[in-house]
KOLKOL-696808 format. One record per residue: residue in three letters; y, x, z of N, C-alpha, C, O, CB in turn. Coordinates in steps of 0.05 Angstrom, whole numbers, plus 5000, padded with zeros to 4 digits. Glycine has a CB too. Example, Ala and Ser with C-alpha at 12.3 -4.5 7.8 and 13.67 -1.06 7.14 Angstrom:
ALA488652645156491052465156493452645156493452855169491152265181/SER495552575142497952735143500152585157502352685161498852825114/
***
This chain:
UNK497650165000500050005000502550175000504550084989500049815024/UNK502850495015504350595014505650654984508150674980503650765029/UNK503450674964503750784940506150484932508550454928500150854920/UNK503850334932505850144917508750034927510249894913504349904912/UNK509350114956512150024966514450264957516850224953512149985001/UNK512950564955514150814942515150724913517550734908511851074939/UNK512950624892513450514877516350364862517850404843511950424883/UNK515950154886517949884882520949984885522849924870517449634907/UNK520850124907523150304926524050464903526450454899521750524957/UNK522650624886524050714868525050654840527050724828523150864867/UNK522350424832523550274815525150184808525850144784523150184813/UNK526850074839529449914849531750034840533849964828529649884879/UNK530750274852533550454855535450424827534550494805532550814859/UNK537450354829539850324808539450074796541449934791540150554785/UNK537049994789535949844767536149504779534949364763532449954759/UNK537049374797536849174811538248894790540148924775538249244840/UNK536948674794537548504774539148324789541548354793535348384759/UNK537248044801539047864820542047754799544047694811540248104852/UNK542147744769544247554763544747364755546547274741545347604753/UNK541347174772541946824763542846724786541446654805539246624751/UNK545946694781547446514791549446714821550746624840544946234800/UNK548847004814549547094840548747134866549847264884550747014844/UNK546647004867545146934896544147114906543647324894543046754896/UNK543547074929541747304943538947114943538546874946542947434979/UNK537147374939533947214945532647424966533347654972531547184912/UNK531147294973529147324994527147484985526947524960528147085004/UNK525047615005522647775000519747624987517547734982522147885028/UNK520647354983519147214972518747274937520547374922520146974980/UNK515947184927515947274907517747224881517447384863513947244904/UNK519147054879520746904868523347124864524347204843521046644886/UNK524147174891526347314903526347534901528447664899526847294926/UNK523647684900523148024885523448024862525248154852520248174887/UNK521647854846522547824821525347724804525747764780520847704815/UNK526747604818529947554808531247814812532947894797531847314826/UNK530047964839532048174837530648444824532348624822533248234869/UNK529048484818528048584800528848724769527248624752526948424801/UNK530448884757532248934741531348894710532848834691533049194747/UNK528448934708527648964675525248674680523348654665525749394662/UNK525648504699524848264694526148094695525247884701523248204704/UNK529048124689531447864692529747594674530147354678535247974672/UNK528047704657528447484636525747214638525346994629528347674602/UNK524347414656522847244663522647044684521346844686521347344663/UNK524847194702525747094724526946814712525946624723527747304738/UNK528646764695529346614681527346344669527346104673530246764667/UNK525646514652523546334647521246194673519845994670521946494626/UNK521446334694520046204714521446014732520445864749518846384729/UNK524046024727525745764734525345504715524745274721528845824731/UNK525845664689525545344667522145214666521445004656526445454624/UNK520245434683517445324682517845114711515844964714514845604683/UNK519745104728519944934750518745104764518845014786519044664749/UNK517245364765515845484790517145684811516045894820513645624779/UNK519545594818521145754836520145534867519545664888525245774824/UNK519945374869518945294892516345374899516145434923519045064893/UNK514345384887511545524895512245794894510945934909508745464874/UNK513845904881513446214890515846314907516846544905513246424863/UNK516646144923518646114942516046014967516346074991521445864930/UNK514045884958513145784983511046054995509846254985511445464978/UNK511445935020510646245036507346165040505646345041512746325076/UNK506545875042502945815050501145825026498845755028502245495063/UNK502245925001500446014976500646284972502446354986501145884950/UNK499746464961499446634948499546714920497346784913498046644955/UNK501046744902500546914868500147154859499547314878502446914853/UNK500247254838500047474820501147364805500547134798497847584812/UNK504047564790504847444773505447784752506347994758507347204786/UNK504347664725504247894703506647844693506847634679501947904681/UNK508648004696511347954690512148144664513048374668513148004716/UNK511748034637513648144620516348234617518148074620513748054609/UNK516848504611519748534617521748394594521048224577520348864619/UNK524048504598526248384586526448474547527748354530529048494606/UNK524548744543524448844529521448614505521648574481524249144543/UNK519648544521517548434506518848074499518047914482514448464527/UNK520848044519521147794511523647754483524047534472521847634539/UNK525248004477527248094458524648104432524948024409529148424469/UNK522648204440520448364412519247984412518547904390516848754426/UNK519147834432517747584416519647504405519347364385516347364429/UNK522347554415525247254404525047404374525247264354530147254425/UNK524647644372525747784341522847664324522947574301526248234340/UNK520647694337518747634315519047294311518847224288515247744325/UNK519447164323519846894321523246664307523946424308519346854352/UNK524146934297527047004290529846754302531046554294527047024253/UNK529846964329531646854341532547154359531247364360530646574357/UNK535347084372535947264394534647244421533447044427538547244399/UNK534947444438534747304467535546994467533846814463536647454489/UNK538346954471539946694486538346544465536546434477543846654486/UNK538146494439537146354423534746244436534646004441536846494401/UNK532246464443530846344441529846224460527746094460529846434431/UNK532046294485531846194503533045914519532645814541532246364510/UNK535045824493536445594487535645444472536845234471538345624480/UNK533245484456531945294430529345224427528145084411532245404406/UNK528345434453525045384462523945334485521645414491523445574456/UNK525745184503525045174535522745114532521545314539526544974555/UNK520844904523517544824532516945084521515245164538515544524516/UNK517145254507515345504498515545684516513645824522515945634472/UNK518045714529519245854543517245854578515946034589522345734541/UNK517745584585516245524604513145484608512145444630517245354609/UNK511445494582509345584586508145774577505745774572508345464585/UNK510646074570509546324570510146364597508646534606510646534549/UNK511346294611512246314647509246174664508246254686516046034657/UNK508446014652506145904668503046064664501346094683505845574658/UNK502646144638501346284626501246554647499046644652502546304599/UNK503746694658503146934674502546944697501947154708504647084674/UNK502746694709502246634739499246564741497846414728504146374750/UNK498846714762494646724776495546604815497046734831492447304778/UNK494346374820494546424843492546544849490446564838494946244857/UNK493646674878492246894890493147184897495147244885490446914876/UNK492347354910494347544911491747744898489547694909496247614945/UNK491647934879491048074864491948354855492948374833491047944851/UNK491648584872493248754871491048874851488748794852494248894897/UNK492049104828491249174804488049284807486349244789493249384793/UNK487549394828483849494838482449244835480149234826483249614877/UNK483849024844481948724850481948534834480848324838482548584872/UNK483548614812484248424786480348354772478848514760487048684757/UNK479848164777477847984763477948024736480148084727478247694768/UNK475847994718474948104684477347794668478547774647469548064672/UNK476947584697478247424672479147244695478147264717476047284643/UNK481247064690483246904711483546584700482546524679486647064713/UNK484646454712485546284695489446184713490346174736482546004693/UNK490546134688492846164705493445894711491845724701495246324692/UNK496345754734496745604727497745434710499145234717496745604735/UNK497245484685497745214658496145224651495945144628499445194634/UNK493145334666490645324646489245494629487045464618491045184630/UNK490845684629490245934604488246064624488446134647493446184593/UNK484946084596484246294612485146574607486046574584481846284612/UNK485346824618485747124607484547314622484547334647488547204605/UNK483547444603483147664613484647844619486847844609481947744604/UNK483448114642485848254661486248434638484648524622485048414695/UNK489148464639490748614620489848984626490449094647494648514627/UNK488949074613488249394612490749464617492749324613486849534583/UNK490949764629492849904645494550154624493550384623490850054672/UNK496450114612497150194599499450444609499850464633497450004586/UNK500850604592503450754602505650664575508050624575502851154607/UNK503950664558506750504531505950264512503650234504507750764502/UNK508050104505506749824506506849804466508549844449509249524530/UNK503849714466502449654441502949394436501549204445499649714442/UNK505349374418504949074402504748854422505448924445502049064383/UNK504248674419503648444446501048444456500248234465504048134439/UNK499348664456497548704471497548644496499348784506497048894468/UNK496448504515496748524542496248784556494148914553495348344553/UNK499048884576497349084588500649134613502849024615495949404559/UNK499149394629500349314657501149604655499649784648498249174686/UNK504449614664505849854669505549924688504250124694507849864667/UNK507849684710508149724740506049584750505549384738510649634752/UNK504949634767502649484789503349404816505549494822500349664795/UNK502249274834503149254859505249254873505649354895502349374866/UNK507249094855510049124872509048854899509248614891513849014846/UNK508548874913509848704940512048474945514348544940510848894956/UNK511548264951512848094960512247994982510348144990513047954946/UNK512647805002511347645024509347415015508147295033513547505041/UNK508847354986507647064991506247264960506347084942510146664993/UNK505147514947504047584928504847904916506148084927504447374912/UNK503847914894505148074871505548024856505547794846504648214863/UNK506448304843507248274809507948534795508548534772509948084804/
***
């Protein structure tokens, strides 16, 4: 656990997001992930999926595979739109690529299961552990960041 709070702690450093709406958030998973710097965008999309109250709630548990801000620019361009575009012209798509990444349960990357099912139903398999990101391949940079109620 030390590894992965070293991790987060440095990840953080400079890089901090927290700019929907100004707010401060909490250690909740919801609240790591808003403040979170290269996942603003998902942070976003897990609002328009309605799932900021379950990952605000402290008596469940998630895993959440959070695309950065960079893979969701590489879908708006292949799908030919901008960010804001496509984030203004595809809310249901929007909100169930957000549901699509969410596993309840807490799942730190050693314990990740061959295959999950998330909540919207999707089954998937655990994304292989990558260091540079192939096309829309699934696969996992950061691991184990910590929250109170999961990861991501």
């Amino acid at each position: 656990m030390q590894a992965a709070e070293a991790q987060h702690n440095m990840f953080k450093g400079g890089r901090e997001g927290g700019e929907i709406g100004g707010r401060e958030f909490g250690d909740d998973l919801f609240g790591e992930i808003a403040k979170h710097g290269e996942v603003n965008l998902m942070s976003s999309a897990l609002l328009r999926a309605g799932l900021e109250v379950a990952l605000t709630d402290g008596s469940r548990e998630f895993t959440v595979f959070c695309p950065d801000d960079d893979a969701f620019a590489a879908l708006a361009r292949s799908k030919g739109h901008t960010k804001l575009s496509f984030f203004n012209d595809m809310e249901v798509e929007i909100a169930e690529i957000a549901k699509r990444h969410v596993v309840e349960g807490r799942y730190e990357l050693d314990d990740l299961p061959a295959e999950m099912t998330t909540i919207g139903g999707a089954r998937i398999a655990t994304p292989k552990v990558v260091r540079r990101r192939q096309g829309f391949e699934p696969w996992i940079e950061f691991a184990d960041l910590a929250a109170s109620n999961g990861v991501f």
